[in-house]
C-alpha positions in Angstrom: -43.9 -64.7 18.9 -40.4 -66.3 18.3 -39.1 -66.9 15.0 -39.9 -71.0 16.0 -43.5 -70.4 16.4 -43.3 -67.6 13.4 -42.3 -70.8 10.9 -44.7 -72.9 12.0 -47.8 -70.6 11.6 -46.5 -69.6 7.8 -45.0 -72.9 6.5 -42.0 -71.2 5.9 -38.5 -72.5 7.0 -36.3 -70.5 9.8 -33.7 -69.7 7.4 -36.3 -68.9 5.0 -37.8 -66.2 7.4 -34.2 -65.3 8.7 -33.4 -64.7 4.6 -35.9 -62.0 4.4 -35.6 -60.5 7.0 -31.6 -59.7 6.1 -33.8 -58.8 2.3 -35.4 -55.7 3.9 -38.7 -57.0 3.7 -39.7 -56.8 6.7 -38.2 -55.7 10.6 -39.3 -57.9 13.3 -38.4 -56.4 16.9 -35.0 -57.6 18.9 -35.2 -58.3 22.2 -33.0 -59.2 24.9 -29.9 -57.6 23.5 -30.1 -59.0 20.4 -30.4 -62.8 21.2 -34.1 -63.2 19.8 -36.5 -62.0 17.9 -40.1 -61.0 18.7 -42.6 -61.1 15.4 -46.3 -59.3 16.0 -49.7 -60.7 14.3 -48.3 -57.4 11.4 -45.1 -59.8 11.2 -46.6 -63.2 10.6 -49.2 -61.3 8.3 -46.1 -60.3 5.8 -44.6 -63.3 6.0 -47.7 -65.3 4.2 -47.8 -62.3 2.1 -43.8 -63.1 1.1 -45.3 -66.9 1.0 -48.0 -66.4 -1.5 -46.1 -63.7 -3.5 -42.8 -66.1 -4.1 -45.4 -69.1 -5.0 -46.7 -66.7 -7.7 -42.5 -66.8 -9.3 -42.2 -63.1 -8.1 -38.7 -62.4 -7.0 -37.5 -61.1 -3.9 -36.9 -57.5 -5.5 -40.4 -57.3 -7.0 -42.0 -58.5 -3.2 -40.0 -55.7 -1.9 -41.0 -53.2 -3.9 -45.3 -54.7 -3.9 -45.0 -54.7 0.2 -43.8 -51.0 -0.2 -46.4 -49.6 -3.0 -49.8 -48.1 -2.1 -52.7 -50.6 -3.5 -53.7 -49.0 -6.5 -49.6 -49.4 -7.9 -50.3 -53.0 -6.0 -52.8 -54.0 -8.4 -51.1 -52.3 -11.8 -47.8 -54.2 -10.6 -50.2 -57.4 -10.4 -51.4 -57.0 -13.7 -47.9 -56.3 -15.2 -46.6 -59.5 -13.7 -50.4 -61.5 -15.2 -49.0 -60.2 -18.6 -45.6 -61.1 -18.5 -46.9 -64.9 -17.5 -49.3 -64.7 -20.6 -46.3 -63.5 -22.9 -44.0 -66.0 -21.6 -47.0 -68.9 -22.1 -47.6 -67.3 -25.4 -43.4 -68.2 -25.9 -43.5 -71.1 -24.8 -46.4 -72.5 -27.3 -44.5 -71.0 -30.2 -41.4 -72.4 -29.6 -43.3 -75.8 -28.6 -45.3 -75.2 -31.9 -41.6 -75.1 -33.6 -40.3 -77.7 -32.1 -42.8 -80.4 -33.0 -42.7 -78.9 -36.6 -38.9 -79.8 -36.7 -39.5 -83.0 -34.9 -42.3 -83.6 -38.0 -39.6 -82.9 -40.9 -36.7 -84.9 -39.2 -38.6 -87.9 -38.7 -40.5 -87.6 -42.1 -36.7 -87.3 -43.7 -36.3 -90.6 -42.0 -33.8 -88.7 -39.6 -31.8 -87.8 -42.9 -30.3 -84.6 -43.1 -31.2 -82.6 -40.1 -29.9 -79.2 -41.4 -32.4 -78.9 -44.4 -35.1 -79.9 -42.3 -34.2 -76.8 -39.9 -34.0 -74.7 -43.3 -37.1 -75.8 -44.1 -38.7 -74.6 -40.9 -37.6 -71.3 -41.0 -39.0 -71.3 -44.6 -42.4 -72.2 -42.9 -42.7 -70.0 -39.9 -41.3 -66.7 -40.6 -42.7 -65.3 -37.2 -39.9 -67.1 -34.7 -39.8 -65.7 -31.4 -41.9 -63.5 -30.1 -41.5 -60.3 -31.6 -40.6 -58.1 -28.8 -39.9 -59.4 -25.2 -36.3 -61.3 -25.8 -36.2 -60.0 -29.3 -33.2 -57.0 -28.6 -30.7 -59.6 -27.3 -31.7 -62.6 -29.9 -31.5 -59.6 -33.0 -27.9 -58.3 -31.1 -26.1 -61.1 -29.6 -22.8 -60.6 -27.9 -22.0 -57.7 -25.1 -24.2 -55.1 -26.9 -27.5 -57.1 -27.2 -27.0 -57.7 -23.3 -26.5 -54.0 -22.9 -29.6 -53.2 -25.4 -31.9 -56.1 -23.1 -30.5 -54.3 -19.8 -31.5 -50.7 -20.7 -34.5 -51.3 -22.8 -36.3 -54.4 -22.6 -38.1 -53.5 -19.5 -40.0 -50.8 -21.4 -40.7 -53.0 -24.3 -44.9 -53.3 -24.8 -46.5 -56.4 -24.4 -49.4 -55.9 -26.1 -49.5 -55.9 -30.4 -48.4 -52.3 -31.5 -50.4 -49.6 -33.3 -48.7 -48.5 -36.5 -46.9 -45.9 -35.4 -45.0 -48.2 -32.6 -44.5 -50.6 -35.4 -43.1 -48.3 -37.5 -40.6 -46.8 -34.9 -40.0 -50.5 -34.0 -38.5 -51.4 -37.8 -36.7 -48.1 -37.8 -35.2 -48.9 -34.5 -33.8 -51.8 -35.5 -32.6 -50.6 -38.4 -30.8 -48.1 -37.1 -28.8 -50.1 -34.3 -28.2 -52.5 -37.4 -26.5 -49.4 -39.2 -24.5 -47.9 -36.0 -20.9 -47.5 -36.6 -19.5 -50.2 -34.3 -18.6 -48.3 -30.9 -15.3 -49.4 -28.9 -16.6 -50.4 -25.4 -14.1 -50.5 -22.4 -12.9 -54.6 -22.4 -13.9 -54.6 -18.6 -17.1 -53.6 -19.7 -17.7 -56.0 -22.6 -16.3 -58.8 -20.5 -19.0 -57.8 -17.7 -22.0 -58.1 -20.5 -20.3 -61.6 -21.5 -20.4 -62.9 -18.2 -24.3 -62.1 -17.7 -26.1 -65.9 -17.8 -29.6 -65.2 -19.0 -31.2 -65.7 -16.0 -29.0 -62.6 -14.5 -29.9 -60.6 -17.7 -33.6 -61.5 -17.2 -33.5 -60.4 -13.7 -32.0 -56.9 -14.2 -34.6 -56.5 -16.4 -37.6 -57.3 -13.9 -35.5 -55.2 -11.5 -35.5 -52.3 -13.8 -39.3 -52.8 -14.8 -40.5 -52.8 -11.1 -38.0 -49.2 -11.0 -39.1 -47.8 -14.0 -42.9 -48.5 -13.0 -42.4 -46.9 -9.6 -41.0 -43.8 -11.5 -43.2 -43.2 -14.0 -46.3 -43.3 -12.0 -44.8 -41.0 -9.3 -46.1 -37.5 -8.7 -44.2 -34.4 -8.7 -44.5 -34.7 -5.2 -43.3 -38.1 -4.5 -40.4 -37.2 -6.4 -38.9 -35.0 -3.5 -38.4 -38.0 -1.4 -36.3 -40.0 -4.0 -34.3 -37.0 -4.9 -33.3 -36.9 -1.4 -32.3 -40.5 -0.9 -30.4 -40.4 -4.1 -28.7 -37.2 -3.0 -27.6 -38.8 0.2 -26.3 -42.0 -1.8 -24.5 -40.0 -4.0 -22.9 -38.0 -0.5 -22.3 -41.3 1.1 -20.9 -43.2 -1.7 -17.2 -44.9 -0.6 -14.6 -44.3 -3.2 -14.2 -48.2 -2.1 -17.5 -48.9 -3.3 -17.3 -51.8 -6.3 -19.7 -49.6 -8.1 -17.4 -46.9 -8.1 -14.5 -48.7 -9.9 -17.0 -49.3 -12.4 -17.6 -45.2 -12.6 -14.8 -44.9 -15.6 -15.9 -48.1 -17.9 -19.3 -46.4 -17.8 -18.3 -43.2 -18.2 -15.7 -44.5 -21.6 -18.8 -46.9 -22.9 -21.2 -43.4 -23.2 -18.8 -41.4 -24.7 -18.4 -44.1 -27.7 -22.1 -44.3 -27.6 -22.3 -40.8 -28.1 -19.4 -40.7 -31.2 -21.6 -43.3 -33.2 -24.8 -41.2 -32.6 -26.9 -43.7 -30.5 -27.8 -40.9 -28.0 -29.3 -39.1 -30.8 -31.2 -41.7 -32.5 -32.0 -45.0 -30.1 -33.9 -42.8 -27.3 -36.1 -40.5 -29.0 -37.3 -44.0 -31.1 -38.2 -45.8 -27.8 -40.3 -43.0 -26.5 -42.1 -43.6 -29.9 -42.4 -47.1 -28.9 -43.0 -47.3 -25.4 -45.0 -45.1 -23.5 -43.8 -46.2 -20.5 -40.4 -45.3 -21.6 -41.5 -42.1 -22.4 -43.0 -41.1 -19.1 -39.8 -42.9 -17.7 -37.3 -40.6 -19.2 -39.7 -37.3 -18.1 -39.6 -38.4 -14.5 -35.8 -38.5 -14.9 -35.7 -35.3 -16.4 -37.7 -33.7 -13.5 -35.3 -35.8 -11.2 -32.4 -34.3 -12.3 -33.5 -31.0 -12.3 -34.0 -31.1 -8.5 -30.3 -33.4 -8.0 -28.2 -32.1 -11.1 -25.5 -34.7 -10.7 -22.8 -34.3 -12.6 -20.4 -37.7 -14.0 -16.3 -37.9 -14.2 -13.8 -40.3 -14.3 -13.8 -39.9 -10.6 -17.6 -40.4 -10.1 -20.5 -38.8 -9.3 -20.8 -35.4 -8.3 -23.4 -33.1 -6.6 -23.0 -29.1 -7.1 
């Protein structure tokens, strides 16, 4: 079947098709030297997969990663993506809720003095925003609420925490409050500054559907991705633009380490999230079977 007849029988465009295919998600056969391509019944099948997984607002990173998984992570990454839709409904209603109570106060002050009548809301609803997803970047704003949202957000719970999560939750925030102010590498905080809010909230998808795939992988299913991370480390050009960004990293964990966030920030989000937790012991395992070591000059395997 050529990609013409492929398009029609999906709905999708050509250049839509042509787009996922240079995506990775899926490999259609090349025939006559290149010129055309050939799609099997398997083809068009993925294809109304990709259709009906993008007109359900998944992205093109979480399809890749549902067309790859076994059906049991299928369904779990299913339900994750449910929950998120419910949280953000759940956000949306508050803030709509908010909203018409401000509108309410303005127009009852006769459109007077707008900045009391925001006062006065906050004095109403103490709750805000919702209290997790969002809530690391909203409490931190600047370069290192960005960073916070990148590294942790994607292990925050959605569902209300038990005490003990609640507890480590205050204490968490307490602490960052009280860190002793760490001196980043300027390349690095312009980076975070530069990340619009839809970039942020796709790293963070993009590390949940990772993070997910970790954690619930067997001992044995960690051989594989130790040796596909060993290769990238062996393969990795010095020209790479990742690897210029080797000594910012490198600089922006050893000031993390001097104000103590290593030894406080981590241990709290196991507490927190379990996810996290089982996150960090799959990494633990992982590095026991790739013990990379980190320089100024990159990555290194022994």
């Amino acid at each position: 079947m050529l990609i013409g007849e492929a398009a029609a029988s999906t709905g999708l465009t050509k250049k839509a098709i042509r787009y996922y295919i240079e995506q990775g998600l899926l490999n259609p056969e090349t025939q006559s030297a290149g010129s055309w391509l050939n799609f099997t019944d398997g083809d068009v099948e993925t294809l109304a997969m990709i259709r009906e997984l993008r007109g359900l607002n998944l992205n093109v990173s979480e399809i890749r990663g549902l067309l790859d998984c076994p059906p049991s992570q299928l369904l779990l990454l299913l339900r994750q993506h449910l929950q998120r839709i419910s949280a953000e409904q759940d956000h949306l209603s508050e803030l709509q809720r908010r909203l018409g109570q401000l509108l309410e106060c303005c127009e009852t002050a006769g459109g007077g003095d707008i900045r009391n009548a925001i006062l006065a809301l906050g004095a109403r609803s103490k709750e805000g925003l919702p209290r997790f997803r969002d809530r690391l970047s909203s409490l931190f704003p600047g370069p290192f609420g960005t960073m916070l949202a990148c590294h942790f957000e994607a292990f925050l719970p959605e569902e209300p925490l038990s005490e003990e999560q609640e507890a480590a939750w205050e204490e968490l925030i307490r602490r960052l409050d009280e860190l002793e102010p760490a001196s980043y590498p300027e390349e690095l905080e312009r980076l975070y500054g530069m990340f619009s809010p839809e970039a942020v909230r796709e790293m963070i998808e993009q590390n949940r559907k990772s993070a997910l795939h970790l954690a619930h992988s067997g001992p044995e299913a960690l051989i594989p991705i130790a040796e596909r991370l060993r290769a990238a480390i062996q393969a990795s050009p010095s020209s790479s633009p990742l690897h210029g960004m080797i000594p910012w990293m490198n600089a922006s964990k050893q000031a993390l380490a001097r104000s103590g966030y290593y030894d406080i920030i981590p241990p709290l989000m196991r507490r927190i999230s379990p996810l996290y937790d089982q996150y960090m012991n799959r990494l633990e395992e992982l590095q026991r079977l790739v013990p990379v070591r980190a320089d100024h000059t990159g990555y290194h395997l022994p």
